[in-house]
VODREN-488220 format. One record per residue (C-alpha): x, z, y; residue number from 1. Coordinates in pm, whole numbers, always signed. Each point is the difference from the previous one (the first is absolute). Layout:
<nodes>
X, Z, Y, NUM
...
</nodes>
This chain:
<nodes>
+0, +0, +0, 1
+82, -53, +374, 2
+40, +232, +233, 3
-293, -86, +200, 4
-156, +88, -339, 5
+93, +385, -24, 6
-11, -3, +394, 7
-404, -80, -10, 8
-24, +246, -274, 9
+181, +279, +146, 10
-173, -17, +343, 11
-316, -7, -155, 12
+40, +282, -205, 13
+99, +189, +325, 14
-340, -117, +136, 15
-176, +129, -284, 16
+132, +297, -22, 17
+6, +20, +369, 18
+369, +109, +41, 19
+93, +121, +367, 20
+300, +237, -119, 21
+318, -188, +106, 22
+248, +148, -295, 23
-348, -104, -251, 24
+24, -335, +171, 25
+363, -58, -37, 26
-3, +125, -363, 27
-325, -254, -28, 28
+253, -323, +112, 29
+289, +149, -190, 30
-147, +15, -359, 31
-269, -299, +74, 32
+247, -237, +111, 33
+419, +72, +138, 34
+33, +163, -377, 35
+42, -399, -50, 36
+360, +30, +185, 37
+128, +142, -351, 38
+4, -389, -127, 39
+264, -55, +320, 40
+213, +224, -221, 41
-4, -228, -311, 42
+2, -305, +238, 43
+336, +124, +97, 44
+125, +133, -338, 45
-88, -334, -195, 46
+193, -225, +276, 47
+258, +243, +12, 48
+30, -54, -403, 49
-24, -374, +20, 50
+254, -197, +64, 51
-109, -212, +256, 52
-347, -101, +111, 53
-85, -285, -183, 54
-14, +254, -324, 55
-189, +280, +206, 56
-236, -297, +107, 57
-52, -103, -334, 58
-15, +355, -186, 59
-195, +205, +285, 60
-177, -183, +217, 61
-308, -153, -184, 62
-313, +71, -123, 63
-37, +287, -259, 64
+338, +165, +16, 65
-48, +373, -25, 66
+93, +147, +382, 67
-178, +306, +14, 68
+162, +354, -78, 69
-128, +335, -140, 70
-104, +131, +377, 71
-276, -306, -30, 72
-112, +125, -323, 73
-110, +293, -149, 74
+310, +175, +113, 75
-132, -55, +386, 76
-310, +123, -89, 77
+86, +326, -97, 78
+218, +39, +324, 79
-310, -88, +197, 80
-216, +227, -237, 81
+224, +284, +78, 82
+31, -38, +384, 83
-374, +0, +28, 84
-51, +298, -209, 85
+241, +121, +222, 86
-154, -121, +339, 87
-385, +46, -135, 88
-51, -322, +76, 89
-17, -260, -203, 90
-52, -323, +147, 91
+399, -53, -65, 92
-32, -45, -383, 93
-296, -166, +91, 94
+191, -240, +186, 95
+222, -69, -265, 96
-207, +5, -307, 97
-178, -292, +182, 98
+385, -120, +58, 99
+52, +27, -357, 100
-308, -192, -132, 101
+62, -280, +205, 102
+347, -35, -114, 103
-109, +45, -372, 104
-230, -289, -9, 105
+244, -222, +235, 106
+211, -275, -264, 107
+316, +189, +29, 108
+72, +213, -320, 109
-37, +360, +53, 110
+86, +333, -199, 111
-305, +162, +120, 112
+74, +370, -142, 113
+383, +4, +144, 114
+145, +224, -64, 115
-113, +187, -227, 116
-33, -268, -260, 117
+201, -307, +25, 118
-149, -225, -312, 119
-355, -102, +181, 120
+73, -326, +190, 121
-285, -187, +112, 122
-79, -295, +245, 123
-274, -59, +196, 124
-207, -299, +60, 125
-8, -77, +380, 126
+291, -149, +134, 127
+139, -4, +354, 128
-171, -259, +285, 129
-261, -78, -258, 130
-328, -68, +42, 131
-94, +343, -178, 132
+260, +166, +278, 133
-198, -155, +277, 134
-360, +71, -108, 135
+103, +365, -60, 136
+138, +4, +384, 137
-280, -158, +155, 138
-231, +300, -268, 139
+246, +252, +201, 140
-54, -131, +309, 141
-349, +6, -57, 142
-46, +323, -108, 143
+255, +135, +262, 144
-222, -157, +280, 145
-329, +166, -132, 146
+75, +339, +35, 147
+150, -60, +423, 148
</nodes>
């Protein structure tokens, strides 16, 4: 999924739940859509490895390669979980469980219980700039505009 994806998500999710708490909101963005920045990391880490960038272009950047890394999967989730038992609020883990089930049925392969068990890999069935992709943004959007 995009980012305009998780963006539409995770603001309307704060609309729902009618977030107004600035840390809430921050926490909100952070697990609903920057805890993306972790695929920068293996961005860097798999051109670092390759050799030069025709290989990295041709091992990493296509469709299906797995990007994501625990802190998108189940092992995020319980991060989130335990900062909003924490806070007492829990439109954070929220956030990202919404995060999370976008990215699960998105093409790329996932290990959605990571990591805590490592076997499960799965792959969803929309992939990026799809049609699916767009009709769920537009169903976002929709939704987002009907509770202003």
């Amino acid at each position: 999924m995009i980012i305009i994806t998780h963006l539409l998500a995770t603001l309307l999710v704060v609309k729902v739940f009618t977030v107004s708490d600035t840390i809430e909101m921050f926490l909100c963005l952070l697990f609903g859509v920057f805890i993306d920045m972790d695929e920068l990391f293996t961005t860097f880490v798999e051109l670092k490895k390759s050799k030069n960038f025709g290989v990295f272009r041709k091992n990493y950047i296509k469709f299906g390669v797995k990007r994501r890394t625990w802190i998108q999967e189940s092992g995020g989730l319980a991060i989130s979980l335990s900062i909003s038992i924490f806070l007492g609020k829990f439109t954070p883990f929220i956030a990202n469980f919404v995060h999370c089930l976008l990215d699960w049925s998105s093409y790329y392969r996932s290990q959605p219980l990571a990591p805590f068990y490592n076997r499960l890999e799965t792959r969803g069935f929309i992939k990026t700039l799809s049609l699916e992709e767009f009709l769920i943004i537009f169903f976002l959007l929709f939704l987002y505009l009907c509770f202003a």
